[in-house]
N, C-alpha and C positions, 0 to 999 in steps of 0.2 A: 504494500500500500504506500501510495507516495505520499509525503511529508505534506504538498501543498494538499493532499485530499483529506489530512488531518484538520490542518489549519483553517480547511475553508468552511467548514458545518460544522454544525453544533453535534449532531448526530449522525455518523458517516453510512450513509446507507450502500457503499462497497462495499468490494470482497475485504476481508479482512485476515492476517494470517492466522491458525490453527488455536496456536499455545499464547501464554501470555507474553513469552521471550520475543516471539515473536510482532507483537501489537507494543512491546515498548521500544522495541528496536526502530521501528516506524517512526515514533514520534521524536523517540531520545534522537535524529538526525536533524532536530529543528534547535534544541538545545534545548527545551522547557517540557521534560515529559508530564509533569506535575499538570502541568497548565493546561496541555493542548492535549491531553488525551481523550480519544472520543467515544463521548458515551455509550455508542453502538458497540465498540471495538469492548470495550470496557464489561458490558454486560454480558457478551460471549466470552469473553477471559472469565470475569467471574464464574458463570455457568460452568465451565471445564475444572475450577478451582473448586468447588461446593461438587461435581461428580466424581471425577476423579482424586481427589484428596482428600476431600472430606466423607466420600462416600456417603452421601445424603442421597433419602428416598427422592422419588421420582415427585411425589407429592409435592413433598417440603423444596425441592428443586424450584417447584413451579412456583410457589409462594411465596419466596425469597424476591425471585425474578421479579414478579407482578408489584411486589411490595417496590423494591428497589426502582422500578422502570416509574413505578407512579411518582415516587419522589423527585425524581431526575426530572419526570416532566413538571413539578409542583417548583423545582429550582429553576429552569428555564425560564417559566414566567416571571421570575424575581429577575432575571439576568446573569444568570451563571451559566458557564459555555464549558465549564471542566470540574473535574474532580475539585483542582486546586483550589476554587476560586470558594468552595463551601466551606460557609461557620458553621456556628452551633444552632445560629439564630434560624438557619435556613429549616434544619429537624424542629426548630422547634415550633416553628410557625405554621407547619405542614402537619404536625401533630394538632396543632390547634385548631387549623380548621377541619379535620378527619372527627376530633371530639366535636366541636360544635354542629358538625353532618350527623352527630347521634350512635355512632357507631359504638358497641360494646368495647367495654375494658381490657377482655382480653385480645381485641383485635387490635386495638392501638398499641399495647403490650408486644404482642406478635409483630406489628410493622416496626418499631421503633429497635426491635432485636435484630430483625432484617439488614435496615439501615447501617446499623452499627457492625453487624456481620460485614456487609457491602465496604464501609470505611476500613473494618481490622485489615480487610483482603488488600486493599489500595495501601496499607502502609507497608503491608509484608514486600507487596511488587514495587515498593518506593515511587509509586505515584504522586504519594502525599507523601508529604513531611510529619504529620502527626492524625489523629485522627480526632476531627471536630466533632462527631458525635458522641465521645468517651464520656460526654458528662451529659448524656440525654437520658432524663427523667423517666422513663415508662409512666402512664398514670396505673395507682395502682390495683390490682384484680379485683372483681366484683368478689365478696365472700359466699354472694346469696346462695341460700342451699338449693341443690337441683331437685327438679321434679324428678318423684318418682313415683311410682306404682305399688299401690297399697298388698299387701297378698291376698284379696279378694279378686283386683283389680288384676292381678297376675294370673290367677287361676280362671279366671274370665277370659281371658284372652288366649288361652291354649284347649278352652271348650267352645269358641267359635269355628268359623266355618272351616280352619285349618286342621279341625279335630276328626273330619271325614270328609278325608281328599278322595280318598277312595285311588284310584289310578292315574290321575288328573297330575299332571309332570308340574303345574306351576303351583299349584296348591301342595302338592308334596314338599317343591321345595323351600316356597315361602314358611310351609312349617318349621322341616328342618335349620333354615334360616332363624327364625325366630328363637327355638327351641337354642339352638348354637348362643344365639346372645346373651341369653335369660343366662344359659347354664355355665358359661364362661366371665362371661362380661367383657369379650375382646371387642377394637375399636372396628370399627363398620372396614378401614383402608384392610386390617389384619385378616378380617373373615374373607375379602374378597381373593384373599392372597391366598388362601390354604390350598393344597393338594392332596388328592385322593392318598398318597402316600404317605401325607402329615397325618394323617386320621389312623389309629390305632384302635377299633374295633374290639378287643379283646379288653385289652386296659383300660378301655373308655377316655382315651387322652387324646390329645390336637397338640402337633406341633408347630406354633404363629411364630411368626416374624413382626415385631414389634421396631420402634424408632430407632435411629441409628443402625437397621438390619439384627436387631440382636433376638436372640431365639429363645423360646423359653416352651416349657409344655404345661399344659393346662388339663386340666382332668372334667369330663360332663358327666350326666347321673344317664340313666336309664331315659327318660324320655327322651333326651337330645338322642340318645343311642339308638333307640326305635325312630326317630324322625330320619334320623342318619341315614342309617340300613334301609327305611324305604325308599327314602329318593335314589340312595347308589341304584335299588333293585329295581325298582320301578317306573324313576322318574327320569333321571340323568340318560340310561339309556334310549329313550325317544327323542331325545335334544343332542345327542351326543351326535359333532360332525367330525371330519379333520381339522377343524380349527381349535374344538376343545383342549387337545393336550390333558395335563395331568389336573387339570384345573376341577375344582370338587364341586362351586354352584356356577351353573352356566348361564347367558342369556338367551333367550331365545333362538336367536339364530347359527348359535352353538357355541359361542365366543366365550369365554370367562366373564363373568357378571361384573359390572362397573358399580361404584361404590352409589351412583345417582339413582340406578333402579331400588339398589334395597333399601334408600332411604326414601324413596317412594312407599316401597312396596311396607315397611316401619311403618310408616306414619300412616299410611290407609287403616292399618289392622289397631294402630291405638289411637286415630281418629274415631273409632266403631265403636271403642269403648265407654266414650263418651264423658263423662264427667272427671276429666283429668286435664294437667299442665303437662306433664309426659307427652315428648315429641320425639319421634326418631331414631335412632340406635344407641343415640350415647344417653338416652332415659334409661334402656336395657342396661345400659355400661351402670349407668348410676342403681338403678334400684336393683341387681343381683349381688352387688357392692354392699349396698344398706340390709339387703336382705341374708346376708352371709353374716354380718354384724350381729340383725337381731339374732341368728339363731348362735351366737357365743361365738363366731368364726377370730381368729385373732387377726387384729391390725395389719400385722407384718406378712401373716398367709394371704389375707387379701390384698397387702400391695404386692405381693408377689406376683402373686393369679392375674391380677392389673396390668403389668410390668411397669409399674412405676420405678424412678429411680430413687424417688426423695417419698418417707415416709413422711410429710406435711402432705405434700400432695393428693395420697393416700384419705387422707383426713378432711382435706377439702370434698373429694369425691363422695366421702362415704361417712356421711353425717350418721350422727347416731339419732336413731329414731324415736319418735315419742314413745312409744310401746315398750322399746329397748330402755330407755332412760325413767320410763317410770317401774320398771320392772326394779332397777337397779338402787331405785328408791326406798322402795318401799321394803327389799331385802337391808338395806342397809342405814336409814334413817331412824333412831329412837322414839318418831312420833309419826309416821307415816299411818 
């Protein structure tokens, strides 16, 4: 890439070289790499930095990016043509207006980590001189407890219509889908990821791939086990093309299921149940969590089961419940 095609946009929409050695070689011929390196150039070097070295999912890939791309375009309109040219004031003004658009805690949380991931990387490749976002504030997490599903409200929702599929391949497997959430509490990206082969049958265990790729095995009870076994036997087989591969819930047209149908197909069956805040997969994450609790489960086994890294976390997810906390009362209060 030629030095004038740095110099002349803000955002270089040429070819660009591969690796980052390459996109700083380009610019460091002008004598100001700091300055005039171009944002386009800049976001595919990052991209390559976050897959290949930092080995980050494919998700989290796309998230960094999006976050990163939206900033860069939020610094533009102030007048910033490079990495160089950002303060502190630029993160923080773009965080300002992302809160005042109403956006949750933990999304500005999530962008503002982004950003700063994006600067660590610019001073590793000496782009920058230091990194101006090291003293960006996150605002801090909401605490509020998550909805979850009562065990009425549980037990209602696996004697719906899922309860006799009968032969029917998407009702088989939206069961065993459900049934997987309830009995593990893995995240919706983990469930879509599992393989026929991760499934141990015998032991009743799943082996997920959790963030950072790291693995972990989870154990389900009997019904996840019967939901299981019928879709392999019954339902997978009618769906199953050359495109499925080893992949365990498929979509329709035989491809490995994407995280956007089962968060559809979530919310349909605890939309039916009607009188709840519970939405979606990560309700199942929360209330198997709170319900492993009530029944005496310990902290540390369920941030295991979770793959949490940080028991706080742990703790956030998995409130203890009124039922559990007045139990614990009234065993151990002198005037209960």
């Amino acid at each position: 890439m030629s030095t004038s095609a740095v110099v002349a946009g803000t955002v270089v929409a040429g070819a660009v070289a591969d690796d980052t050695a390459g996109h700083r070689a380009a610019v460091e011929a002008s004598g100001d790499a700091a300055h005039q390196f171009a944002f386009t150039a800049a976001l595919r070097a990052f991209e390559d930095y976050l897959t290949l070295e930092r080995n980050r999912s494919v998700h989290t890939i796309r998230a960094y990016l999006k976050d990163a791309r939206l900033f860069l375009m939020h610094a533009q309109k102030a007048g910033v043509t490079s990495l160089g040219q950002l303060e502190l004031r630029h993160f923080r003004s773009w965080l300002g207006v992302l809160d005042d658009a109403g956006l949750a805690r933990s999304t500005l949380a999530r962008r503002a980590a982004s950003v700063r991931t994006l600067m660590d990387w610019a001073v590793r490749e000496e782009l920058v001189p230091a990194n101006p976002a090291l003293r960006l504030r996150a605002p801090k997490r909401s605490s509020a407890l998550p909805a979850v599903l009562s065990h009425t409200q549980a037990q209602t929702l696996f004697e719906g219509p899922v309860s006799d599929a009968g032969t029917d391949a998407g009702l088989l497997q939206r069961r065993a889908i459900l049934e997987v959430l309830y009995a593990t509490g893995v995240r919706v990206g983990e469930l879509v990821g599992i393989d026929i082969d991760d499934v141990d049958t015998g032991r009743r265990t799943l082996v997920v791939t959790g963030k950072g790729d790291k693995q972990r095995t989870v154990p389900y009870g009997e019904p996840a086990g019967d939901a299981i076994e019928a879709w392999l036997r019954h339902g997978r087989p009618r769906w199953s093309t050359p495109r499925s591969g080893p992949a365990l819930f498929l979509g329709r047209r035989g491809g490995r299921i994407d995280q956007r149908t089962v968060r559809t197909q979530v919310k349909e069956a605890l939309d039916a149940l009607g009188d709840t805040a519970a939405r979606g997969p990560h309700a199942l994450r929360h209330t198997a969590a709170t319900h492993l609790l009530d029944g005496g489960a310990d902290l540390r086994a369920v941030q295991e089961l979770l793959g949490h890294s940080s028991l706080a976390t742990t703790q956030l997810y998995t409130h203890v419940s009124v039922d559990r906390l007045r139990r614990s009362y009234e065993q151990a209060h002198p005037r209960a």
